[in-house]
C-alpha positions as CSV (number, residue, x, y, z in Angstrom):
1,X,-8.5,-15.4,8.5
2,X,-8.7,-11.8,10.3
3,X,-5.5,-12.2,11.4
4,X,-3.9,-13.1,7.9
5,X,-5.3,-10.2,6.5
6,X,-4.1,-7.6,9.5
7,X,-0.7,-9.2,8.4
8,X,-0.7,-8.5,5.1
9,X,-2.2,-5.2,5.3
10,X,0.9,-4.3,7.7
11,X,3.4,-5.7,5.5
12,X,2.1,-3.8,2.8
13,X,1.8,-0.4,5.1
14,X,5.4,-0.9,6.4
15,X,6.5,-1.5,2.7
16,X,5.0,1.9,1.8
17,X,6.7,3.7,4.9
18,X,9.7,6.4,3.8
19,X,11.0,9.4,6.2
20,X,12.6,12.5,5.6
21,X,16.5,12.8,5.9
22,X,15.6,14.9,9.2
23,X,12.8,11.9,10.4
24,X,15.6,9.4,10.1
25,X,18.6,11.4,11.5
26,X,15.9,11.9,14.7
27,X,15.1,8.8,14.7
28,X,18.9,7.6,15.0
29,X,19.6,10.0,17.8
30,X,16.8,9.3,19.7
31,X,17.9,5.3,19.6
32,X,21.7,6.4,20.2
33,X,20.2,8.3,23.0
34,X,18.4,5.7,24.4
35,X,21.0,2.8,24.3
36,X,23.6,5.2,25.7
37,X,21.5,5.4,28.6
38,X,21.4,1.8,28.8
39,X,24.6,1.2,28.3
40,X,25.1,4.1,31.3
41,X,22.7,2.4,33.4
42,X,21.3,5.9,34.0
43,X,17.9,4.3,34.1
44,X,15.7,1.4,34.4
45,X,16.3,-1.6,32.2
46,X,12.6,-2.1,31.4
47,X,11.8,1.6,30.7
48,X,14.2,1.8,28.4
49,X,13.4,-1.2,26.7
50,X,9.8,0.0,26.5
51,X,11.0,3.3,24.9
52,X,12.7,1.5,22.6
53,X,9.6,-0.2,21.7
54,X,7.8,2.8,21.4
55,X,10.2,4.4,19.3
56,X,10.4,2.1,16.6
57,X,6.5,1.6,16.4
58,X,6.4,4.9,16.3
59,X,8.6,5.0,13.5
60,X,7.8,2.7,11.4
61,X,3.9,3.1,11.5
62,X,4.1,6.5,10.3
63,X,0.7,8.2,11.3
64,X,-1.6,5.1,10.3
65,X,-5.0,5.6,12.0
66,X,-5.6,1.5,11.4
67,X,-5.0,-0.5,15.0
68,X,-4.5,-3.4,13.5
69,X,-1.4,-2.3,11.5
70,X,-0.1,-0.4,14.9
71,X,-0.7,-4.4,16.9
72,X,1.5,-6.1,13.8
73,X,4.2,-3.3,14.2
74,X,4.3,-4.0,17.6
75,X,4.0,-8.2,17.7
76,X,7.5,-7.7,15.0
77,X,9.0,-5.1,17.5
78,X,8.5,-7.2,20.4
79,X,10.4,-10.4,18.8
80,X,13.2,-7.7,17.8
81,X,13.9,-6.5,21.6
82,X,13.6,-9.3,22.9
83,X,16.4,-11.0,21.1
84,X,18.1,-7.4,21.5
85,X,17.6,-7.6,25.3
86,X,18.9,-11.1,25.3
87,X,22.3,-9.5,23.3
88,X,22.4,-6.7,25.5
89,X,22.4,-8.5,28.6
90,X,25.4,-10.9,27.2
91,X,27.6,-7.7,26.3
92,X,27.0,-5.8,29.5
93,X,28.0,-8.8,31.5
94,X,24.7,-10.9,32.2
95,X,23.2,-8.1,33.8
96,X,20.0,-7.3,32.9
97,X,18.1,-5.9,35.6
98,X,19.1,-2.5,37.5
């Protein structure tokens, strides 16, 4: 039942979550930045991917002190890439590892 609950209390954070026009316009260079430098190569496929990770946690949980909100934003994250990393790996040619 404690797990229901975290669930709904995240989907109910994240429905409440809103950013500034400067927040969002950061947040989109930051993640153009990012895959550029995947796409470059320029560094290491799993650092990047953990970046990317960490970005949009950071971005969508917004400040919340409650854990168990941050581990739900993360669990939906982590499906996200990895079906992004899967994508990624098909456009840049089956190569996924440096």
């Amino acid at each position: 039942m404690g797990d229901y609950s975290e669930r709904l209390n995240a989907n109910r954070h994240l429905g409440g979550v809103s950013h500034t026009g400067e927040e969002e316009n950061r947040y989109k260079q930051d993640i153009s930045a990012l895959l550029e430098q995947l796409k470059q190569r320029s560094s290491g496929w799993d650092d990047m991917w953990k970046k990317l990770e960490n970005a949009l946690v950071d971005y969508a949980f917004e400040d919340s002190s409650n854990k168990g909100i941050r581990q739900a934003v993360s669990e939906q994250v982590t499906v996200t890439l990895d079906r992004m990393q899967g994508y990624w790996s098909v456009l840049m040619g089956g190569k996924g590892s440096l």
